[in-house]
Every structure is written in structure tokens, then in C-alpha cells.
C-alpha positions as CSV (number, residue, x, y, z in Angstrom):
1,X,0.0,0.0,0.0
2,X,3.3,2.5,1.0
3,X,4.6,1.6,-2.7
4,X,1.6,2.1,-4.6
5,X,1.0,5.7,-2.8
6,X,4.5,6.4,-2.6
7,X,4.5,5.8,-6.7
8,X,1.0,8.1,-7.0
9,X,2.6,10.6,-5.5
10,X,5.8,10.5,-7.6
11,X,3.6,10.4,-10.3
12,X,2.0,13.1,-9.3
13,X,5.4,15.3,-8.8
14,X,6.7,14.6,-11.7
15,X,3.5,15.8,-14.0
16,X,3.8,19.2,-12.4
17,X,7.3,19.5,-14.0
18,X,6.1,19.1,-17.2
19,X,2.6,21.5,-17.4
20,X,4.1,22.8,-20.4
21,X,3.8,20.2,-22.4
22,X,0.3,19.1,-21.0
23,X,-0.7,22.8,-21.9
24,X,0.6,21.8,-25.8
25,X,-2.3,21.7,-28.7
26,X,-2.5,18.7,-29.9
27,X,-3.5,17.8,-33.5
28,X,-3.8,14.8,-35.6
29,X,-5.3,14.0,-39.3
30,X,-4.3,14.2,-42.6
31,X,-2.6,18.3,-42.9
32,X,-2.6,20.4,-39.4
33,X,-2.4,23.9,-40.2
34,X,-1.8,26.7,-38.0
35,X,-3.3,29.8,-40.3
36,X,-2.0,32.9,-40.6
37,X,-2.8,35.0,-37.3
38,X,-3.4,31.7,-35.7
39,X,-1.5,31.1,-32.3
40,X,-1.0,28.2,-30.4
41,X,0.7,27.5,-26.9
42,X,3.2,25.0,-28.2
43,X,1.9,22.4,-30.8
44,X,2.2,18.5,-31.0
45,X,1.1,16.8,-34.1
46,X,0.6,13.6,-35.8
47,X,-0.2,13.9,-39.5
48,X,1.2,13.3,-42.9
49,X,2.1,17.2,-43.2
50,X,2.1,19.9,-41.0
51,X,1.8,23.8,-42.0
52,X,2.7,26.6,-39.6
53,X,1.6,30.2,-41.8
54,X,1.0,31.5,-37.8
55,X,2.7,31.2,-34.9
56,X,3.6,28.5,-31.8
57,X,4.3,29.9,-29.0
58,X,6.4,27.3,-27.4
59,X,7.6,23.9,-28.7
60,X,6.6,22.0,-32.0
61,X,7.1,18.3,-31.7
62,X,5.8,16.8,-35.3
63,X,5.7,12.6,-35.7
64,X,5.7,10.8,-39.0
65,X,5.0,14.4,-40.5
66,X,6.8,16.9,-43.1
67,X,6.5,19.9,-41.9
68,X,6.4,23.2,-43.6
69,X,6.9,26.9,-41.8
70,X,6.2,29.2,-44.3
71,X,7.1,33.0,-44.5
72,X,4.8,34.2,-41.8
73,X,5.2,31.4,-39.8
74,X,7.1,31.7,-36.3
75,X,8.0,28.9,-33.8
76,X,9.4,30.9,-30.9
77,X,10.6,27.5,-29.1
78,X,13.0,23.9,-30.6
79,X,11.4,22.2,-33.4
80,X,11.3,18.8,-32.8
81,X,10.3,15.9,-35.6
82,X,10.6,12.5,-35.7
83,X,10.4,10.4,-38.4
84,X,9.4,13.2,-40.8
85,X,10.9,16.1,-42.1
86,X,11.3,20.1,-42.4
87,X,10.6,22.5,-45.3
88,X,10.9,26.5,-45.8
89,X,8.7,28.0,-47.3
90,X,10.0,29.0,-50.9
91,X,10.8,32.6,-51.2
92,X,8.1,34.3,-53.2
């Protein structure tokens, strides 16, 4: 009984470190886009492409996904992907 609440309560703890990433969007489907003007607390995604013309406040963590910031896009924290990849947006 000392283990199990001992383990809650660790669990517990150790959420509270990371309410930043609890607080993330999170997105799935074919293309997530984040419009222009658009703004998101931090963004996590799982999609075959994802489009950032806005901006993410935070972190961007992007699995199995291309993703593509374009010119008015911003991501004002580490841009993370895995098993995917990342494209700028071509100059116009």
C-alpha cells in the first residue's frame, strides 16, 4: 500500500514539471495547419504534413510528418520531428 502511494505521488510530482507540455495543442489527421494569425501554446502533431503560416508559442514536436513553416510562420521555441521532415517555405 506504501509503494503504490509512494508511486502516485511521484507520479503526481513529476506531472507538475512538465505543465508545459500538457498545456501543448494537440493535433492529428491528414494536414494540421496553424493559419496565418493563428497562435498556439506550443503544438504536437501527428499527420502526414504539417503547415505553420502563424505562430507557436512554445515547442513544435511533429511525428511521422513533413512539416512546412512558411514566411509568416514563427515557432518561438526547438522544433522537434521525428520520423518526418522540415521544409521553408520558398521565397516568393
Amino acid at each position: 500500500m506504501r509503494r503504490t502511494l509512494a508511486g502516485l505521488l511521484a507520479l503526481v510530482l513529476v506531472g507538475t514539471l512538465f505543465t508545459g507540455i500538457a498545456a501543448a495543442d494537440t493535433r492529428a489527421g491528414g494536414t494540421v495547419v496553424i493559419e496565418e494569425g493563428e497562435q498556439v501554446n506550443g503544438l504536437s502533431a501527428t499527420a502526414s504534413t504539417v503547415v505553420i503560416s502563424g505562430t507557436v508559442n512554445g515547442d513544435l514536436r511533429a511525428y511521422g510528418s513533413d512539416v512546412v513553416v512558411t514566411e509568416t510562420g514563427n515557432v518561438t521555441g526547438t522544433v522537434r520531428i521525428y520520423a518526418g521532415s522540415a521544409t521553408p517555405s520558398p521565397a516568393t
